[in-house]
N, C-alpha and C positions, 0 to 999 in steps of 0.2 A: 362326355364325362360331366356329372352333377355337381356341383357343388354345395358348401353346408350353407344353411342359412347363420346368419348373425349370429342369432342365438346356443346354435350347436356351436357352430366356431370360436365363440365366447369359449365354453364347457371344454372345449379341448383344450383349452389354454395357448400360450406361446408369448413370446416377447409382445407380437402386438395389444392383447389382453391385459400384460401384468402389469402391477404399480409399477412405477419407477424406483425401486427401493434401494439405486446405486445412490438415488439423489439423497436419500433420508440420511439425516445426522448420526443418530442414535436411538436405540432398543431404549433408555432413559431407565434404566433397572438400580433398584437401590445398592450399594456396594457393600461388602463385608454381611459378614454374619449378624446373627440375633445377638449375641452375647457382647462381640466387639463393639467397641467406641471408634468413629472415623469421622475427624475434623474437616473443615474445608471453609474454604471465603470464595463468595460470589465473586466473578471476576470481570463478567459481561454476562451481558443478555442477549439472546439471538433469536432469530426465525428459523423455525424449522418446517421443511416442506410440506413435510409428513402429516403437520398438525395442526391445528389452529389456534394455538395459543403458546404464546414464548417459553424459551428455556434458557434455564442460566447454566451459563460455563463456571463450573467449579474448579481449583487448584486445590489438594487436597494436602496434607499437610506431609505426604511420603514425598509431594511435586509431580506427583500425575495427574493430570488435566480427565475431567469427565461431562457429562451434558447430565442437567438432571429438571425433573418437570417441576416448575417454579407457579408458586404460590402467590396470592395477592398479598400485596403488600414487602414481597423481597427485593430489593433492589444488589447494585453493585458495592462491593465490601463488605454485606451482611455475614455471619459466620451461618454455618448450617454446621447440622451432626445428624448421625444417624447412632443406633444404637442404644441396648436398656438401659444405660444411664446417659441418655442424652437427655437435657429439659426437654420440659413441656410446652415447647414453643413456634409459632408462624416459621416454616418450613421446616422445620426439624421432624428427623421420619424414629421413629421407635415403636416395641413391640404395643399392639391394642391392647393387652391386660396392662401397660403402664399409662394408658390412653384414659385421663379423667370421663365420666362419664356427662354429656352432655356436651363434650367436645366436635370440632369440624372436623373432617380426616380426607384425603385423597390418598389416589395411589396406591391404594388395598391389595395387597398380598391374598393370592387365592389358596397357598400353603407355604409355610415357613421358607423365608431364603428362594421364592421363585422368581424375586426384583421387581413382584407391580402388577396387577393387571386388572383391577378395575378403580371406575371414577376417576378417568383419566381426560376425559375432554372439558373442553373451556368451559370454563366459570362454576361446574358442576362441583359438588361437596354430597358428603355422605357427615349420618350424625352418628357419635354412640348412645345405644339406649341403654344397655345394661350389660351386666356381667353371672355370668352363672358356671363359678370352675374355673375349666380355662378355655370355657367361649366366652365369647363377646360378641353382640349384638348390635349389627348398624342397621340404621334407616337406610337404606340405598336412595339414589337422586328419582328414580320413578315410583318413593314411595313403601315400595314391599322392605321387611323384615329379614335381614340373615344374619347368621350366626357363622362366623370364623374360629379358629383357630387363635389364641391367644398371642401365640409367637411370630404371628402374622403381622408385618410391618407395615407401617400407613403415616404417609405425611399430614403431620398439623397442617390443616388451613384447606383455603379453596383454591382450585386452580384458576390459575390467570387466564385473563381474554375472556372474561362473562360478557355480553351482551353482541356477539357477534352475530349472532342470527337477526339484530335491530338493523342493522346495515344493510341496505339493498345493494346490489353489484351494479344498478347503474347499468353497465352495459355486456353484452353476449360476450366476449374477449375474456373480461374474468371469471366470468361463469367456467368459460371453456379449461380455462388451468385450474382451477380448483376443483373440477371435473377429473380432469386430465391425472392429476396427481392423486387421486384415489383409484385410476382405472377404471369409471363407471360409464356406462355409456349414455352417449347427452350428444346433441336433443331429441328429447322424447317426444315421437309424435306417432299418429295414427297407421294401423298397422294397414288399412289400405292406400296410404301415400306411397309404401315401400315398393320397391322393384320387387319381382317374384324373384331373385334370388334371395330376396332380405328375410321376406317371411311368408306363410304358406296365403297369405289373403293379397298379398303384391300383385303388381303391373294389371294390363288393360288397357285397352284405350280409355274407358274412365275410371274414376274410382269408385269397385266391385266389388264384393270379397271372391264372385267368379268362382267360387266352388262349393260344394256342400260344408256346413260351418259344424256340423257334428261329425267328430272322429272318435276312434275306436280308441278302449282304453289301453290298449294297448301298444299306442302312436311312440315314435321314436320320440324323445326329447326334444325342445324347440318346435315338435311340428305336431303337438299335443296340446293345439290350441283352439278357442271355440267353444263348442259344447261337447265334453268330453263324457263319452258313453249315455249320451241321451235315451232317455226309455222314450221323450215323447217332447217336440218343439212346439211351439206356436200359441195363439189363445186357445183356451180350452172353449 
């Protein structure tokens, strides 16, 4: 009996594959509606596995506890609000048509009321350029131009943990849990180091790729690797 290489068995998925998403804190989604006002005071700051930059524990003012993705410059005790008549202020999340134009924003609503889902990792910030209706216009953090939905929520300010990519790891051990916690596979090396069950250019007594490197376009997944449907290899 054969077995899949890596790559397939990746694609099929299974416990061994997935994040760890027992370990994650929290979804970090904004609470209550566009319309409502919901108070809250920063309580603590935490680490969350999930992510690479802190989150503050909030107590809300009903006395239910939530995680929310924390801005520079929030500390503990600080008040937050969400909501169209919340200020215009460092971590306060309300709709982009009450968003000044020329303001910071994270945590961008991709439709009204969905809790967040971009300009969410460290240090990154999106700007507004303008308003036309009821879109509004953000710079995105890689530069391009889009236009949301007005009722679309977005926290003032930048997210925390900017300059973590400055940090080198030092050593393989942490490399391997910050690997680990997103499910990636690491380390990456040369696909004829592999045993042939890993990948279709594997084992040998030396290292070969031992087989023809053009396959048909047709090749199952993972073992459609090479030069796929070549008309023609080599110098001309």
């Amino acid at each position: 009996m054969g077995k899949r290489i890596i790559s397939q068995n990746r694609g099929r998925g299974g416990p061994t594959y997935r994040a760890p998403s027992h370990k994650y804190k929290a979804s970090l989604k904004h609470p209550g509606n566009v319309g409502d006002v919901t108070r809250g005071v920063v309580i603590d700051i935490e680490h969350d596995p999930a992510r690479h930059t802190p989150i503050a524990k909030i107590q809300l003012e009903s006395g239910d506890k939530m995680f929310m993705l924390v801005t520079e410059g929030v500390g503990v005790g600080d008040d937050v609000e969400w909501g169209a008549e919340a200020r215009v202020k460092n971590g306060n999340t309300l709709p982009l048509k009450n968003v000044p134009v020329g303001a910071y924003v994270c945590n961008v609503e991709a439709r009204p009321n969905d809790g967040g889902k971009f300009i969410r990792a460290s240090g990154v910030q999106a700007q507004v350029i303008g308003k036309d209706g009821d879109r509004v216009g953000i710079k995105m953090p890689s530069g391009t131009h889009k236009w949301f939905n007005g009722d679309c929520r977005a926290t003032i300010g930048i997210v925390a943990g900017g300059g973590r990519g400055e940090k080198p790891f030092v050593k393989a051990g942490k490399k391997f849990h910050k690997m680990k916690s997103q499910a990636q596979k690491w380390p990456r090396v040369k696909a004829v180091c592999m045993n042939v069950i890993d990948h279709p250019f594997g084992g040998g007594g030396h290292q070969h790729v031992g087989r023809p490197k053009t396959v048909a376009r047709g090749t199952s997944p993972g073992r459609k690797v090479g030069h796929i449907a070549a008309k023609r290899t080599g110098r001309k």
